[in-house]
DSSP file (Angstrom, degrees, kcal/mol; ACC not computed):
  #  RESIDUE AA STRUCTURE BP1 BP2  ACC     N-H-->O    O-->H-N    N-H-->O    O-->H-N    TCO  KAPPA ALPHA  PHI   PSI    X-CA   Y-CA   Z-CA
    1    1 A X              0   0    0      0, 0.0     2,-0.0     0, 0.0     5,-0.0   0.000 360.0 360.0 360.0 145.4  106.0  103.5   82.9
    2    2 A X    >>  -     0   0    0      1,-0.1     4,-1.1     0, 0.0     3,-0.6  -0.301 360.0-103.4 -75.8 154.7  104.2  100.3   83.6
    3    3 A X  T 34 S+     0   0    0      1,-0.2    -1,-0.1     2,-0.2     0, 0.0   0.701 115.8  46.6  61.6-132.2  102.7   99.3   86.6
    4    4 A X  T 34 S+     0   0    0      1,-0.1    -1,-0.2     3,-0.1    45,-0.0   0.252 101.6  60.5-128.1  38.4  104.8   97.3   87.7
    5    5 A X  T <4 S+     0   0    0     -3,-0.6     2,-0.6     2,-0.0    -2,-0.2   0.397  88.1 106.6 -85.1  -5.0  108.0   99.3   87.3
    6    6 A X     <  -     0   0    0     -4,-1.1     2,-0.6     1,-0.1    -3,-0.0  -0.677  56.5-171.4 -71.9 125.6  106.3  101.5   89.3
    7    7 A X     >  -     0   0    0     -2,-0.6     4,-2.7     1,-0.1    -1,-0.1  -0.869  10.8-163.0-117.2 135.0  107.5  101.5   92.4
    8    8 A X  H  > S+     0   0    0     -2,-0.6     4,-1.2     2,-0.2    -1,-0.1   0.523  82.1  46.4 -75.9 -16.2  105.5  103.4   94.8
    9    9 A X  H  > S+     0   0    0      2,-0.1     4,-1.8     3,-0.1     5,-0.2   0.921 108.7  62.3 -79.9 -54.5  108.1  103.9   98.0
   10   10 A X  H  > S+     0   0    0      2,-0.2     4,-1.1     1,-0.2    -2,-0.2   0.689 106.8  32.9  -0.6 -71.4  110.1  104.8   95.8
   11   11 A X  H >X S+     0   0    0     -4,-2.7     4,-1.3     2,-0.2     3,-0.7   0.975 114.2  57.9 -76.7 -56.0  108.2  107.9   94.3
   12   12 A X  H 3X S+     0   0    0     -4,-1.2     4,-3.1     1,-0.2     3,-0.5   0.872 110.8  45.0 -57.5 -45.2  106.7  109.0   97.6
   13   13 A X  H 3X S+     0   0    0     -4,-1.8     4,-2.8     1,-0.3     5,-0.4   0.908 113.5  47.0 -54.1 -57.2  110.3  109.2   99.0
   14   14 A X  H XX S+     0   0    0     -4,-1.1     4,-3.0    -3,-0.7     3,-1.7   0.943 112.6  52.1 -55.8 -64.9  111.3  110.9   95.9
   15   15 A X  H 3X S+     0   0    0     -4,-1.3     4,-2.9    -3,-0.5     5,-0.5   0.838 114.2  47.0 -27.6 -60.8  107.9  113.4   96.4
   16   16 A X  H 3X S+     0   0    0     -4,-3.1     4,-1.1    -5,-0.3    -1,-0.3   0.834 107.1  49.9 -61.4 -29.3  109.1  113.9   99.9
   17   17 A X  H <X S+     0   0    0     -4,-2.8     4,-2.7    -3,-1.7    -2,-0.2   0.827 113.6  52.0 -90.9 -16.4  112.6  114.7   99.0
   18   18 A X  H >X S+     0   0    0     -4,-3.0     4,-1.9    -5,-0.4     3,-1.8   0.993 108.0  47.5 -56.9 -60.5  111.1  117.4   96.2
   19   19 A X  H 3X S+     0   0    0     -4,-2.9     4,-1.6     1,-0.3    -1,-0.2   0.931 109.4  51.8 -81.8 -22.5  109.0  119.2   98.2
   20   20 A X  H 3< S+     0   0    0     -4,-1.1    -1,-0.3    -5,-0.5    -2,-0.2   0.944 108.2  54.6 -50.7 -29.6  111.7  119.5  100.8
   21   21 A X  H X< S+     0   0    0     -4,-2.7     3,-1.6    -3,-1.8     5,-0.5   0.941 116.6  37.3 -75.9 -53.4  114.0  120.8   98.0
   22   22 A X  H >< S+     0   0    0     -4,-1.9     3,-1.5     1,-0.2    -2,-0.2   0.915 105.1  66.3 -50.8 -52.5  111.3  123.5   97.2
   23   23 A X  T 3< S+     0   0    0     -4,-1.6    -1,-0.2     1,-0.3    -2,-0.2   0.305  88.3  81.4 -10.8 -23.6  110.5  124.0  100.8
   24   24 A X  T <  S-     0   0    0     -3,-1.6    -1,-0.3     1,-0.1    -2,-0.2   0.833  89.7-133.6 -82.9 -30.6  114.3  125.4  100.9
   25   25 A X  S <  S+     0   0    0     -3,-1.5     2,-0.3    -4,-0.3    -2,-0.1   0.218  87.2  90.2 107.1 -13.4  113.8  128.8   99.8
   26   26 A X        +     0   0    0     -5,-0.5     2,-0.2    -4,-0.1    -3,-0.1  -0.547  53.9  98.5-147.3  77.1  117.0  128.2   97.4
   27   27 A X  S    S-     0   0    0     -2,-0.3     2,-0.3    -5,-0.1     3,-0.0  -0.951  71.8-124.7-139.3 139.7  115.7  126.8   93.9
   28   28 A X    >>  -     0   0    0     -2,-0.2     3,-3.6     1,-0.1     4,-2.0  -0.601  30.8 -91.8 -97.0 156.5  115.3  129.3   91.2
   29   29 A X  H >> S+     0   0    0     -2,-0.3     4,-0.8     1,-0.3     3,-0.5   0.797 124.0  49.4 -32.2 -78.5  111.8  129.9   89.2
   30   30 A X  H 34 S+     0   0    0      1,-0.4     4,-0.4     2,-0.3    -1,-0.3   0.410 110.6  46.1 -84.6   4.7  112.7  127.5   86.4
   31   31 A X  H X>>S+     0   0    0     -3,-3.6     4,-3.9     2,-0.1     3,-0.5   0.797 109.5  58.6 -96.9 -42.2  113.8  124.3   88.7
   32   32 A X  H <X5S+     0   0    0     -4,-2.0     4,-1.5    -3,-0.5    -2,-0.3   0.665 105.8  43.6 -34.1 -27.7  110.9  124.9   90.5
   33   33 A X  H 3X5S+     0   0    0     -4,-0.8     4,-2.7     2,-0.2    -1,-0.3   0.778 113.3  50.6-107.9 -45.4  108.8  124.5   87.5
   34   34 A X  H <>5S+     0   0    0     -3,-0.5     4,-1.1    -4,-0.4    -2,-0.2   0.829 113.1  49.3 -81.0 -21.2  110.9  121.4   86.5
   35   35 A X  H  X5S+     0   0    0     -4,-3.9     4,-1.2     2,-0.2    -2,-0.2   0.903 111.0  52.1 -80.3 -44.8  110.2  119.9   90.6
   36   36 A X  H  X<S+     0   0    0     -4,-1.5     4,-2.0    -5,-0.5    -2,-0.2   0.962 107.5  47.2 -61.6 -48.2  106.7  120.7   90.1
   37   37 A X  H >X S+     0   0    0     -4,-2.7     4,-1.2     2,-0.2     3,-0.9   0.977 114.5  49.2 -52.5 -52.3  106.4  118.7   86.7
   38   38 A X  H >X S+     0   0    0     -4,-1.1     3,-3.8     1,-0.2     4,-1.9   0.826 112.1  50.1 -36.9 -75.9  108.3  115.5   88.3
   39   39 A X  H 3X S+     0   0    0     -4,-1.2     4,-3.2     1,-0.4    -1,-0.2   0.457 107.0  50.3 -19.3 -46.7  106.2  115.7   91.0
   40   40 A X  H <X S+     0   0    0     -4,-2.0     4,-0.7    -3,-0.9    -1,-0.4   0.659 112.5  46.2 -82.3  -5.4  102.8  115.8   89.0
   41   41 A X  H XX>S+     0   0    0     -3,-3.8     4,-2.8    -4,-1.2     3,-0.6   0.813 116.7  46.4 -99.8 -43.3  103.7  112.8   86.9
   42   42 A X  H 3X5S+     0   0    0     -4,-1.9     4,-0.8    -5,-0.3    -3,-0.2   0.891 110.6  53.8 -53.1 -44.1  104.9  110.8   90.5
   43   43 A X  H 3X5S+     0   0    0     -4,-3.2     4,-2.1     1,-0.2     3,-0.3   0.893 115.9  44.9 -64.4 -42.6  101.3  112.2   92.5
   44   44 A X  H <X5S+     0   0    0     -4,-0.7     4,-2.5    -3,-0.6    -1,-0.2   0.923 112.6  45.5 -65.2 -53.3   99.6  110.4   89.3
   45   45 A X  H  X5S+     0   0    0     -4,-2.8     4,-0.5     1,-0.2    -1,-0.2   0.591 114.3  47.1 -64.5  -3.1  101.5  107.4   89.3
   46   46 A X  H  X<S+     0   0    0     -4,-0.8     4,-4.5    -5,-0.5     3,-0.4   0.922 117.9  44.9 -83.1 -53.3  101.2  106.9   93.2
   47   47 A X  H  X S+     0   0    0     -4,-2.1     4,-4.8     1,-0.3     5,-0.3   0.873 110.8  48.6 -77.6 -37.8   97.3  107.6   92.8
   48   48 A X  H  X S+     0   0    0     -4,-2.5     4,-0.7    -5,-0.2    -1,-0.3   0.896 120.0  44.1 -67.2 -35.2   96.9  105.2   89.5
   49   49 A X  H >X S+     0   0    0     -4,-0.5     4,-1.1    -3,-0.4     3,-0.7   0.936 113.5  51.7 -72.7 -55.4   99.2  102.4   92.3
   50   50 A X  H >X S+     0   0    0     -4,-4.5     3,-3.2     1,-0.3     4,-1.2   0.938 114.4  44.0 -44.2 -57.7   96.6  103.6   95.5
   51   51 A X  H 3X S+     0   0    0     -4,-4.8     4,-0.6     1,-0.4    -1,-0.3   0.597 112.3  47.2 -93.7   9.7   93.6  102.7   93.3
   52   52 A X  H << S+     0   0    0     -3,-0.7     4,-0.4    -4,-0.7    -1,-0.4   0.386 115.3  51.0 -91.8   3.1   94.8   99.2   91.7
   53   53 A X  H <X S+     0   0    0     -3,-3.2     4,-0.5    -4,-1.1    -2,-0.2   0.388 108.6  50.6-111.9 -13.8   95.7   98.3   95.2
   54   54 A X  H >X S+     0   0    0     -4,-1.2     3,-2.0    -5,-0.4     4,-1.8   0.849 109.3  50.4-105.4 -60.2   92.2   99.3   96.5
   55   55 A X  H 3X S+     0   0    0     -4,-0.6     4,-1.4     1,-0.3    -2,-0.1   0.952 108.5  48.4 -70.2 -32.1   90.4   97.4   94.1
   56   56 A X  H 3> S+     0   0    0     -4,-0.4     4,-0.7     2,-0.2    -1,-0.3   0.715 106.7  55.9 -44.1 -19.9   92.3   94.3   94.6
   57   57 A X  H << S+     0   0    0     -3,-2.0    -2,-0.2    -4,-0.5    -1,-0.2   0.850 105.6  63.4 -76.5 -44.5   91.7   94.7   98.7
   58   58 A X  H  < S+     0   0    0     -4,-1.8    21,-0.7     1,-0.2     3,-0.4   0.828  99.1  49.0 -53.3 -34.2   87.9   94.8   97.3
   59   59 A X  H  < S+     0   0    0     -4,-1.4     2,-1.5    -5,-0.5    -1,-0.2   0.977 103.3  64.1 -69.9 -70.6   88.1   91.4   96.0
   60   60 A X     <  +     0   0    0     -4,-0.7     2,-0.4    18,-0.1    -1,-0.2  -0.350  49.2 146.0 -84.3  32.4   89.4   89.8   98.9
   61   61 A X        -     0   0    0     -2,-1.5     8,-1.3    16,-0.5     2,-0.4  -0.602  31.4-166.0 -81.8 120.3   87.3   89.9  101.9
   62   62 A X  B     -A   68   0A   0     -2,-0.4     6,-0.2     6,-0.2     5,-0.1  -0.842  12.1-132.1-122.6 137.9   88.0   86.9  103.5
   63   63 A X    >   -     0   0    0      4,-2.2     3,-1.2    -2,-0.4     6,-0.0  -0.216  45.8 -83.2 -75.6-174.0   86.0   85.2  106.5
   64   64 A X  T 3  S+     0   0    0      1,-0.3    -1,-0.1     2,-0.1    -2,-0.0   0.781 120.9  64.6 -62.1 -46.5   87.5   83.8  109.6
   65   65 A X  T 3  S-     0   0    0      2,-0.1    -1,-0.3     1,-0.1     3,-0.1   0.548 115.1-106.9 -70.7 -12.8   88.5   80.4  108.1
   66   66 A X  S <  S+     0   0    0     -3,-1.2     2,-0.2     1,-0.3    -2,-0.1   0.356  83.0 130.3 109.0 -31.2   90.8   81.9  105.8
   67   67 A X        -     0   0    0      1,-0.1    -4,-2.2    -5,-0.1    -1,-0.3  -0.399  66.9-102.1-106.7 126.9   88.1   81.0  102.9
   68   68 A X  B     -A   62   0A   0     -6,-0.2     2,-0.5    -2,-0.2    -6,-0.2  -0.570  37.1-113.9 -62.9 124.0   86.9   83.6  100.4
   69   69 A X        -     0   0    0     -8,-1.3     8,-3.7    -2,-0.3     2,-0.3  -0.574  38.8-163.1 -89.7  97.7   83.3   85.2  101.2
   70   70 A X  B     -B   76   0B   0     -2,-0.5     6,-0.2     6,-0.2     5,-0.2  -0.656   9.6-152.1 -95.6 137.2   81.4   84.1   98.6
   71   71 A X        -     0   0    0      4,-1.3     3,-0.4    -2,-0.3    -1,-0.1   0.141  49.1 -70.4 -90.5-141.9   77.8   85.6   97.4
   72   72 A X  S    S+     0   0    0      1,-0.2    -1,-0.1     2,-0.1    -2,-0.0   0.491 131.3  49.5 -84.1   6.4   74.9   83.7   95.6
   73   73 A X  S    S-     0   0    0      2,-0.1    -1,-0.2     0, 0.0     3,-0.1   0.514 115.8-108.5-116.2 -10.9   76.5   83.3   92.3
   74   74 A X  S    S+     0   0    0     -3,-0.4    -2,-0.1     1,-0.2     0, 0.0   0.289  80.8 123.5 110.0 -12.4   79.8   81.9   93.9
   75   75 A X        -     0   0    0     -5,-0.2    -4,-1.3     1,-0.1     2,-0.2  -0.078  69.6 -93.4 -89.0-159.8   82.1   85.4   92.9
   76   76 A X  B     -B   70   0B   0     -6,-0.2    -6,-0.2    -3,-0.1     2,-0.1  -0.748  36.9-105.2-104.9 142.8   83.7   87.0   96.0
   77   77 A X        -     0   0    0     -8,-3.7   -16,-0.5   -16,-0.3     2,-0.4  -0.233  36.7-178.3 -45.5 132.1   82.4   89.5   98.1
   78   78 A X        -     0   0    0     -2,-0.1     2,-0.3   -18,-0.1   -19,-0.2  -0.991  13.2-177.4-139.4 167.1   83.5   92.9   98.1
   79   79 A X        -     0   0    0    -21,-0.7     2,-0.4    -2,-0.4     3,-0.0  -0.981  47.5 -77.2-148.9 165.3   82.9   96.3   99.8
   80   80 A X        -     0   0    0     -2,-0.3     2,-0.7     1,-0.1   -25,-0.0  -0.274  45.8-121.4 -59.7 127.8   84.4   99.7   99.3
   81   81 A X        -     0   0    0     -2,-0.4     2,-1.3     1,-0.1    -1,-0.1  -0.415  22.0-155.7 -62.5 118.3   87.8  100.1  100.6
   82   82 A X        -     0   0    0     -2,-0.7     2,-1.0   -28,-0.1    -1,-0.1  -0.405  16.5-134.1-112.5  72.0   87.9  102.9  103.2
   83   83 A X        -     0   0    0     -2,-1.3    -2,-0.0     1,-0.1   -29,-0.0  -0.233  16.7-129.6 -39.6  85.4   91.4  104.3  103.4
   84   84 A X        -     0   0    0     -2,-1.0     2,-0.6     1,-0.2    -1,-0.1   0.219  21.2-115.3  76.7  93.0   92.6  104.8  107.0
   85   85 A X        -     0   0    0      2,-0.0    -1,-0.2     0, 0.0    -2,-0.0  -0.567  30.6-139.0 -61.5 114.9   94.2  108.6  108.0
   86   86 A X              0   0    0     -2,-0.6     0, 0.0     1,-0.1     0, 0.0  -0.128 360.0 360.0 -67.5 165.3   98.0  107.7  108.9
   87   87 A X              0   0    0      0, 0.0    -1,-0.1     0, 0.0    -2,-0.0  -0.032 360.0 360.0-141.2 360.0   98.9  109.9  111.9
């Protein structure tokens, strides 16, 4: 899957509703095995989405004016992106 057919609410939602479905107590061994494979290809494609989305945030570091923060050679600034624990 591409990209951008991935969509990334999508899978976490999907992620959420698996491990509730394991979480029940009433999936036998060999769906379990087949919710844990889903699950690992969606946590990869989520992670491959997080870190194309973080280096694009990198680029963009913008000054007050709206105006791209440019260094001495003219390319745009960046810093590391420092993800933010959701509560």
């Amino acid at each position: 899957m591409s990209e951008q057919e991935f969509n990334f609410e999508r899978a976490f939602a999907r992620l959420e509703s698996i491990l509730e479905r394991m979480n029940s107590g009433n999936v036998s061994l060999d769906e379990s095995l087949k919710l844990y494979e889903e699950a690992d290809k969606l946590i990869g494609g989520c992670g491959t989405r997080l870190s194309a989305v973080e280096e694009r945030i990198e680029t963009l570091i913008k000054k007050r004016d709206g105006s791209l923060d440019l260094d001495e050679k003219g390319s745009a600034q960046t810093e590391a992106f420092e993800p933010q624990e959701v509560l």
